[in-house]
N, C-alpha and C positions, 0 to 999 in steps of 0.2 A: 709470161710477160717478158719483155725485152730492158736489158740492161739502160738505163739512159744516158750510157757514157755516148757523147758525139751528139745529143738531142737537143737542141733549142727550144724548149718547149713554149718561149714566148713569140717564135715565129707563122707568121700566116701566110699564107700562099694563094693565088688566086686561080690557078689550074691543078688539075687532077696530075698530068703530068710534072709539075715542080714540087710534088709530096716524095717526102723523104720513106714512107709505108705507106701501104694499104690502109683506106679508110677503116677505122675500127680498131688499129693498133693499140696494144695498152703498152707503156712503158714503165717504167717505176725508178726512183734512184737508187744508188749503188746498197745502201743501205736495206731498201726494200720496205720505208717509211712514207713515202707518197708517191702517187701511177697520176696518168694522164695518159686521156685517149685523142686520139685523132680522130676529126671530124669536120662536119660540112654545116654551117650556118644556113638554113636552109627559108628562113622565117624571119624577117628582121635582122639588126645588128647590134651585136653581144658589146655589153664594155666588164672591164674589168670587175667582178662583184656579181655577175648577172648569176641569177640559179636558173642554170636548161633544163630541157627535159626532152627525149626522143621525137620525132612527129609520130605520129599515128606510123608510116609508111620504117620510118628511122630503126625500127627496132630491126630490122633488115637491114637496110644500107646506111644504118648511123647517122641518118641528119638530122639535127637538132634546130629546136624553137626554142625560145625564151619562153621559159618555166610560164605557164598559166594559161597559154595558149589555145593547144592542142593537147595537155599534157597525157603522154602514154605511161612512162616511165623515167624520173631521174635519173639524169644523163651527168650530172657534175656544173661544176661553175669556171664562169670564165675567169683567167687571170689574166687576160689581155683585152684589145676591142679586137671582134671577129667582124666585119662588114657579110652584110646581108651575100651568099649564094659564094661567102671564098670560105674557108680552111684552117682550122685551126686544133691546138690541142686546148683542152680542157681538165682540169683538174677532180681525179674522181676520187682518188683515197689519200688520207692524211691530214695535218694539220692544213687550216686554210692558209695560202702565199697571199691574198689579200683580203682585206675587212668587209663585210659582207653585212647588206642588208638584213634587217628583222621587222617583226609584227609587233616588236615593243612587249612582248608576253617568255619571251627567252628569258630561261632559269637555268644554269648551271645542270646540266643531267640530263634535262631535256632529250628525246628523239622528235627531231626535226622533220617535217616536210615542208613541201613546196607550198606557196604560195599564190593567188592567181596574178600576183602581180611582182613576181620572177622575184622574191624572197622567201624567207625563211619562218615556219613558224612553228611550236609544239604540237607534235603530231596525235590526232584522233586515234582513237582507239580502230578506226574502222580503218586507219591508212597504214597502220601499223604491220597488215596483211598482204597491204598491196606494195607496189613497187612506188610510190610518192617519195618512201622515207630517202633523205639526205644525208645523212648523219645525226652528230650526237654535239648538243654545247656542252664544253668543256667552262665557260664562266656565262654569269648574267649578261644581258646585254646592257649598254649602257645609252638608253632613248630607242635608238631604233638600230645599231648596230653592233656587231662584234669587232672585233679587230684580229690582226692578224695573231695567227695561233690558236686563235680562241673558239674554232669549230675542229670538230673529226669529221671529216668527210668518207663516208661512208656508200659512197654509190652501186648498187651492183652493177655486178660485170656481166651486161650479155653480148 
């Protein structure tokens, strides 16, 4: 992973040519406490809080739907709006930077996966194997959300 000194990670870009990396870049900050990948909104338009997920095709060339979609595998959550077919990064390890939807069933400890409706919910025993899972709630939720801090994002990295 790449240092994130010089990274704007709330900027979007709407050509392949004004990317600052190669799609699928991870960065992480100086501490080495949360990454964010580069990628291509390929499915809709992401606002900040969305949980994504790879397309079917993405797991290759990184582009991302909104979580419930297509989902192949957990790709991380938006921290900004990403408009449908431009560029963006997404946040895939560490505390969440903004408050994120739930299914209202979030417990503290919780392992999280996706949702078909681009949130968050405690994960099945059966997703637990597959690539679904999200991270981990670090508190209850309160109605239907977390707030900021209050998830480990937890994405793998392919």
């Amino acid at each position: 992973m790449k240092s994130i000194v010089g990274v704007d990670t709330s900027r979007t870009y709407t050509t392949v040519a004004s990317l600052p990396f190669s799609l699928g870049t991870v960065v992480q900050n100086k501490d080495g406490s949360k990454a964010y990948r580069l990628v291509q909104m390929t499915v809709g338009a992401a606002v900040a809080g969305d949980m994504l997920a790879f397309s079917a095709a993405g797991l290759l060339d990184r582009s991302i739907v909104i979580a419930g979609t297509t989902d192949a595998a957990a790709a991380g959550m938006a921290t900004v709006a990403i408009a449908q077919n431009s560029y963006g990064w997404i946040q895939v390890r560490g505390a969440n930077d903004v408050a994120m939807v739930t299914d209202t069933n979030v417990v503290a400890g919780n392992v999280c996966s996706l949702t078909t409706n681009n949130d968050i919910k405690p994960a099945t025993e059966a997703e637990l194997v597959n690539d679904s899972v999200i991270g981990t709630a670090l508190a209850t939720d309160t109605g239907t959300a977390l707030a900021i801090g209050e998830f480990l994002l937890l994405c793998p990295v392919v």
